[in-house]
C-alpha positions as a Markdown table, in Angstrom:
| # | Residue | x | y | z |
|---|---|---|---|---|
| 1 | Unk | -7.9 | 11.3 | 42.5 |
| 2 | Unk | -4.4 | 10.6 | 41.6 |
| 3 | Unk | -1.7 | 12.7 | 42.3 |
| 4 | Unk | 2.1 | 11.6 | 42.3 |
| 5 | Unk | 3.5 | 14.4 | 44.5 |
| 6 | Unk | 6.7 | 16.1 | 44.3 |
| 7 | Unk | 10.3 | 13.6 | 43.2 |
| 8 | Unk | 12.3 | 15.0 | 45.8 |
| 9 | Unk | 14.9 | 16.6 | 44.0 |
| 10 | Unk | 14.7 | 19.5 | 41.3 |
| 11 | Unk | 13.3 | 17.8 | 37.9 |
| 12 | Unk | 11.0 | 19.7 | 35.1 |
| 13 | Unk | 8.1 | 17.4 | 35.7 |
| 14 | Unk | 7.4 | 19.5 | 39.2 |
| 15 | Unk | 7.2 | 22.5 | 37.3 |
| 16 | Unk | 3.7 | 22.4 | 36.4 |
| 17 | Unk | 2.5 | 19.9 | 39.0 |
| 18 | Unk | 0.5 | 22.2 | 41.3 |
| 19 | Unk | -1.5 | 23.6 | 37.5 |
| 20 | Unk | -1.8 | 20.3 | 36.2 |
| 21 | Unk | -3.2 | 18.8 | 39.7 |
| 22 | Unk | -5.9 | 21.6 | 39.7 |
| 23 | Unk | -6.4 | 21.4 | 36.4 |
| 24 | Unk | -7.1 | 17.5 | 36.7 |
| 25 | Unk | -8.9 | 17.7 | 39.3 |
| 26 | Unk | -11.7 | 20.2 | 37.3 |
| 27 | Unk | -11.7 | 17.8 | 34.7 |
| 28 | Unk | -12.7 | 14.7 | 37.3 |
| 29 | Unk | -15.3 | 16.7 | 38.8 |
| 30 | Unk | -17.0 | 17.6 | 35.9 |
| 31 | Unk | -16.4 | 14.7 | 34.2 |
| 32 | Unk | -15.4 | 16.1 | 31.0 |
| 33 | Unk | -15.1 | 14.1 | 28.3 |
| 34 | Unk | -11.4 | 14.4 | 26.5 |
| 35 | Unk | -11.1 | 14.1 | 22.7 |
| 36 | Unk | -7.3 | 14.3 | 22.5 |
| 37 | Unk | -4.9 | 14.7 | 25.3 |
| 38 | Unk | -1.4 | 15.8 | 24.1 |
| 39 | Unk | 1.4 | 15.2 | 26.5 |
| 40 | Unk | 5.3 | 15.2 | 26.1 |
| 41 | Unk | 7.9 | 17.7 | 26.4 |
| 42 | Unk | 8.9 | 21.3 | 25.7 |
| 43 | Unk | 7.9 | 20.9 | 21.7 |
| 44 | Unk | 4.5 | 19.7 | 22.9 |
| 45 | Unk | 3.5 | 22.1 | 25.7 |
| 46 | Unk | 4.7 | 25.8 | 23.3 |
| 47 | Unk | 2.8 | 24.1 | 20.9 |
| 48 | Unk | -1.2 | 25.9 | 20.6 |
| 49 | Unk | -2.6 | 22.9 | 19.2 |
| 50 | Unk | -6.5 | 24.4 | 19.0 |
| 51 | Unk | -5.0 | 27.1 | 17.0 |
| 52 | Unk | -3.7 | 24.6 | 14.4 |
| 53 | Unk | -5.6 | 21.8 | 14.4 |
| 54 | Unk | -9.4 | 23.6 | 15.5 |
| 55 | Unk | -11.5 | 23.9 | 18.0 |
| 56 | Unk | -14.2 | 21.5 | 17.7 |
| 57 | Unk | -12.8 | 18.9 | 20.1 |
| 58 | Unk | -11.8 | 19.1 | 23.2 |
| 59 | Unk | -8.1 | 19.0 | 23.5 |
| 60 | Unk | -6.0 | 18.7 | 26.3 |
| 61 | Unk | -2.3 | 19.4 | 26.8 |
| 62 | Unk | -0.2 | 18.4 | 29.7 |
| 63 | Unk | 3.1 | 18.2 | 28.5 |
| 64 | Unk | 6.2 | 19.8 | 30.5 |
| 65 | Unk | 9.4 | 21.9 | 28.9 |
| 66 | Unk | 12.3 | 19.5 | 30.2 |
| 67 | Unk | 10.8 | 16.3 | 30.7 |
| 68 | Unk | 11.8 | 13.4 | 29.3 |
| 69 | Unk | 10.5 | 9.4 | 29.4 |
| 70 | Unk | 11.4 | 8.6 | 33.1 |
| 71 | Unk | 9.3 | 11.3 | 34.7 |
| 72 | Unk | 6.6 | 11.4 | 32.0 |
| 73 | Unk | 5.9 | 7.4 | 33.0 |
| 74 | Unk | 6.0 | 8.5 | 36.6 |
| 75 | Unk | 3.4 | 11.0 | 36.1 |
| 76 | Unk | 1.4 | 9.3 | 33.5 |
| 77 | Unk | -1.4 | 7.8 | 35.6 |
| 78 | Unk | -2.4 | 11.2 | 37.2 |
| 79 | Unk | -2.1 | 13.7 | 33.7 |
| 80 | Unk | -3.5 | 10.8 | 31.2 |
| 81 | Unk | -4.8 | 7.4 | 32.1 |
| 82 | Unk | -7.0 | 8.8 | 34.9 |
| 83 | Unk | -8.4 | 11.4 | 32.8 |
| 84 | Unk | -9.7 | 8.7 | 30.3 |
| 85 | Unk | -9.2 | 10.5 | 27.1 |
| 86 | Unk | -10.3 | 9.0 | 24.1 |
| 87 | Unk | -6.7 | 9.9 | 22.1 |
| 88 | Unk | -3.3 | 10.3 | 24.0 |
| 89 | Unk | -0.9 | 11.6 | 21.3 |
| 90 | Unk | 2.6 | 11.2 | 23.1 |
| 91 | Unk | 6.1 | 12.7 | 21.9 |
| 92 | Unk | 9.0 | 12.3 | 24.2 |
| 93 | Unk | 13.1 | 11.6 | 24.1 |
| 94 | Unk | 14.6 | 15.1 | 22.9 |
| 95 | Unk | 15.4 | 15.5 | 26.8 |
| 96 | Unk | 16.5 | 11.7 | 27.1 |
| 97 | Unk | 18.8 | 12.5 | 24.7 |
| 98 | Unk | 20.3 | 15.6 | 26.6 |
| 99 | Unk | 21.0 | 13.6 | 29.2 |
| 100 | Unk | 23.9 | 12.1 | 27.4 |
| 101 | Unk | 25.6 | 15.9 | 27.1 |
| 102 | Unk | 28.4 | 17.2 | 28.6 |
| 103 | Unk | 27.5 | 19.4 | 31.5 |
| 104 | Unk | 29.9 | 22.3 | 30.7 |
| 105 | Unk | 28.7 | 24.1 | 34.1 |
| 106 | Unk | 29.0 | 21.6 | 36.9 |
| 107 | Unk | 31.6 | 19.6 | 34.1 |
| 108 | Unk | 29.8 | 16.2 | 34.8 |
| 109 | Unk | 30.1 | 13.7 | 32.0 |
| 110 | Unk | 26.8 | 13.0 | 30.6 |
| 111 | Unk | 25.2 | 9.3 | 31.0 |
| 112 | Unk | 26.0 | 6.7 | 28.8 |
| 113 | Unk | 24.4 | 6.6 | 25.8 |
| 114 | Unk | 23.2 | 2.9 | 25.8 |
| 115 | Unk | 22.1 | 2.8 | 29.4 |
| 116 | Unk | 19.9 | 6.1 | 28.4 |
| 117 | Unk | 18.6 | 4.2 | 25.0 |
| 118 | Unk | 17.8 | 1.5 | 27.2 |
| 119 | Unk | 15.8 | 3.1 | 29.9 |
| 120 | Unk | 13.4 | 5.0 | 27.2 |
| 121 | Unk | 12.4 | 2.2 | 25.1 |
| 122 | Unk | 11.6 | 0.5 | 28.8 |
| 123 | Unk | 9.5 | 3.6 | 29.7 |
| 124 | Unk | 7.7 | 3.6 | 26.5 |
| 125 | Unk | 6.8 | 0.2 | 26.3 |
| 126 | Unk | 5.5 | 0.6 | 29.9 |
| 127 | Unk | 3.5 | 3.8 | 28.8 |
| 128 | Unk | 2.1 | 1.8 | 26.1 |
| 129 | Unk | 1.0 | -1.2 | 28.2 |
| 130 | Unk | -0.6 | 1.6 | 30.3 |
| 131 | Unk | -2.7 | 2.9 | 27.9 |
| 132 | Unk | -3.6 | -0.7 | 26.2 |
| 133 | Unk | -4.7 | -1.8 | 30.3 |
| 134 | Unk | -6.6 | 0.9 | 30.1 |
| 135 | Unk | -8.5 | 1.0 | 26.7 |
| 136 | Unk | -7.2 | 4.6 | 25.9 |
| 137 | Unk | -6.4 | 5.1 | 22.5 |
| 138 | Unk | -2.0 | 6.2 | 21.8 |
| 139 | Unk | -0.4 | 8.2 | 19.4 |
| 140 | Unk | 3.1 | 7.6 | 19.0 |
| 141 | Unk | 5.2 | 10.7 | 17.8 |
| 142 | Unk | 8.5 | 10.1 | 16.2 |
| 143 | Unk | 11.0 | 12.4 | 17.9 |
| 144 | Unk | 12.0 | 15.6 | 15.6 |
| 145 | Unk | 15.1 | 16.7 | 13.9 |
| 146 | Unk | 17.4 | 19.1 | 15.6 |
| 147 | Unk | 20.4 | 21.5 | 15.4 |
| 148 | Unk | 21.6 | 22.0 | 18.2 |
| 149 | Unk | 24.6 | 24.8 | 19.4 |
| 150 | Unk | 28.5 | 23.8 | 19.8 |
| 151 | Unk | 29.7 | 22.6 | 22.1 |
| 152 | Unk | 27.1 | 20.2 | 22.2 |
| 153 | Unk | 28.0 | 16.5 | 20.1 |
| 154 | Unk | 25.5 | 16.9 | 17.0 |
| 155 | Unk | 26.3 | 13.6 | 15.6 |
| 156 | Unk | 25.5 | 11.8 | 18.7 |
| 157 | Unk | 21.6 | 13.7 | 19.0 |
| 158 | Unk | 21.4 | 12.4 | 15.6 |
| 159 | Unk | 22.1 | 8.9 | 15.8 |
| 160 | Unk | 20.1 | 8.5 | 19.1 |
| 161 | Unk | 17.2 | 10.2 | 17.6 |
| 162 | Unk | 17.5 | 7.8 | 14.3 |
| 163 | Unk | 17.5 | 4.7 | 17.0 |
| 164 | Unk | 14.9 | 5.9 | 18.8 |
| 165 | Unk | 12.8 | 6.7 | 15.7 |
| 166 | Unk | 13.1 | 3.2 | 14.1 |
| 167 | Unk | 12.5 | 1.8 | 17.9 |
| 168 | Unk | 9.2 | 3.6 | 18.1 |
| 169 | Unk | 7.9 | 2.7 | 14.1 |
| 170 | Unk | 8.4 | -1.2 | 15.6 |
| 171 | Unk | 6.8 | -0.8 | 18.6 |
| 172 | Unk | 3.5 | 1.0 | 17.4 |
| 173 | Unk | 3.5 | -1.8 | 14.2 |
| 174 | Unk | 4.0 | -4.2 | 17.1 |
| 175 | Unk | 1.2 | -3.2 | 19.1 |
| 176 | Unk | -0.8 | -1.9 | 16.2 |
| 177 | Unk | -0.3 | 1.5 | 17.4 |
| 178 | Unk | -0.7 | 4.8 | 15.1 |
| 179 | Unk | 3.1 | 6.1 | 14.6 |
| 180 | Unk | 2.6 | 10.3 | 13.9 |
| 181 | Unk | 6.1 | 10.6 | 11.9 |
| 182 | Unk | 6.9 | 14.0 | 11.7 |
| 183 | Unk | 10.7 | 14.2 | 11.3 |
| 184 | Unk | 10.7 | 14.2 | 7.4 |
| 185 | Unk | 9.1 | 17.1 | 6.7 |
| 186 | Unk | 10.6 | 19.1 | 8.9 |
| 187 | Unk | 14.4 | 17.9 | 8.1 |
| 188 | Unk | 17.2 | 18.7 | 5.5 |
| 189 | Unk | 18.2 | 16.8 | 2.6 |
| 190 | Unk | 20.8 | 15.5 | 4.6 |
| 191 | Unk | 18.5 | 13.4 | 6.9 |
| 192 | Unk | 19.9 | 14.7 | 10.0 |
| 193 | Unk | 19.2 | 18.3 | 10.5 |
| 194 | Unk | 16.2 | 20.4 | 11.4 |
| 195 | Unk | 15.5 | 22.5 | 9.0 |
| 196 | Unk | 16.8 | 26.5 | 9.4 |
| 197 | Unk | 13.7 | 28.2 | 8.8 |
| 198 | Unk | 11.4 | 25.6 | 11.2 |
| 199 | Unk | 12.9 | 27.0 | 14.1 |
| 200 | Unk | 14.5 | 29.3 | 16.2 |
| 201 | Unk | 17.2 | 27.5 | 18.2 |
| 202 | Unk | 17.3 | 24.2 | 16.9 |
| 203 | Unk | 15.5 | 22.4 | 18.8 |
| 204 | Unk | 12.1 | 23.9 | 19.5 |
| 205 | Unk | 9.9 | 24.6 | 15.8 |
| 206 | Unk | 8.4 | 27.8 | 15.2 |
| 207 | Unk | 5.0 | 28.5 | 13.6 |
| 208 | Unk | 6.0 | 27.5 | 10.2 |
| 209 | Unk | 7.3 | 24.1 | 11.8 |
| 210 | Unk | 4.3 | 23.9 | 13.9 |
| 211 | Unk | 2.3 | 24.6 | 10.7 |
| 212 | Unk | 3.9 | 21.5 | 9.4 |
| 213 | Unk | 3.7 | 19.3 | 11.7 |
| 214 | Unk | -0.2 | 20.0 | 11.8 |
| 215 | Unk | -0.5 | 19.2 | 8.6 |
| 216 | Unk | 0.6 | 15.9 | 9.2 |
| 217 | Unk | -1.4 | 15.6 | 12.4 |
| 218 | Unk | -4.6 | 16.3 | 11.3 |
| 219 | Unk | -4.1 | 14.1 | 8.4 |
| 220 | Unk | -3.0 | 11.0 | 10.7 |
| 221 | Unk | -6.2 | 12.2 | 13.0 |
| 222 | Unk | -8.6 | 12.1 | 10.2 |
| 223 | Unk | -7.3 | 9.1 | 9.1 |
| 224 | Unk | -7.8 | 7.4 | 13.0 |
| 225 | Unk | -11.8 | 9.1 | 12.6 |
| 226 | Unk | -10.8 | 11.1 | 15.9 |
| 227 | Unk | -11.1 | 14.8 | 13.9 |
């Protein structure tokens, strides 16, 4: 059984380690068979997918509040490829994009925005080859809208979302990939913002958004014969 231990200093992807290593191990010994396996970030893991989408399948969610594509690809052989699923449906990059803030407590300039856009379009082509070396089916999510509080730069979350959305519609038409784009329907006329009544800080969606983006979900599921 895989298990990639702890990363040595304090990161969101150990948060749930010791639940998800349990909970994979249960899985292996049982050898249950995985419809969907959701994994990503924050947005991902507070979403109840069954409650949405149905119960029929069996659904799997190991995603982590606070990771982003670095840790997610370091953690990707023990929570997905291991567990065989017959779907992955992966959204990650709102935290890559944090990384670029200001930290107004230990006031530490963020990373550079390149060098970020850079290492996440390398981690997701890795994650993809993954999953292709391994015959397991991938989603690609399109990273959603946001609004997020001063004194955070609102401009630069939206252009690095708009580059990373255009970067992941190539790479799935590339590798002939299904590309789940949910960032229209849950945006303002203005193409930028997340909109007010999806969610409750501006980042995160609440039911209503949620309801959304299932809509969309189970459409792009039915459409892939995996609902």
């Amino acid at each position: 059984m895989i298990k990639p231990g702890y990363f040595g200093k304090t990161v969101c992807a150990d948060n749930r380690r010791m639940d998800f290593d349990f909970g994979n191990e249960q899985l292996l010994y049982l050898g249950t068979k995985i419809d969907l396996l959701f994994i990503g970030d924050s947005i991902t893991q507070l979403w109840d997918i069954p409650a949405y989408i149905g119960r029929e399948k069996c659904i799997v969610n190991r995603a982590i509040g606070g990771d982003d594509s670095t840790y997610l690809l370091r953690r990707f052989d023990a929570d997905c490829i291991q567990l065989v699923p017959a779907r992955c449906v992966l959204m990650i990059g709102t935290n890559d994009i944090s990384r670029t803030h200001y930290d107004h407590w230990w006031r530490t300039e963020g990373e550079p925005q390149q060098l970020v856009l850079e290492e996440y379009k390398a981690n997701l082509r890795e994650l993809v080859r993954k999953c292709k070396t391994a015959g397991v089916a991938l989603s690609l999510c399109s990273v959603i809208p946001s609004d997020i509080a001063p004194p955070f730069n609102k401009e630069l979350r939206f252009s690095m979302t708009a580059e990373m959305n255009g970067f992941l519609r190539g790479l799935c038409a590339e590798n002939c990939l299904q590309y789940i784009d949910y960032f229209p329907a849950l945006c303002l006329p203005d193409g930028k913002t997340i909109r007010p009544d999806y969610t409750p800080d501006g980042i995160h969606p609440n039911a209503k958004g949620y309801a959304a983006m299932a809509r969309i979900l189970t459409n792009r599921l039915r459409n892939a014969g995996c609902l």
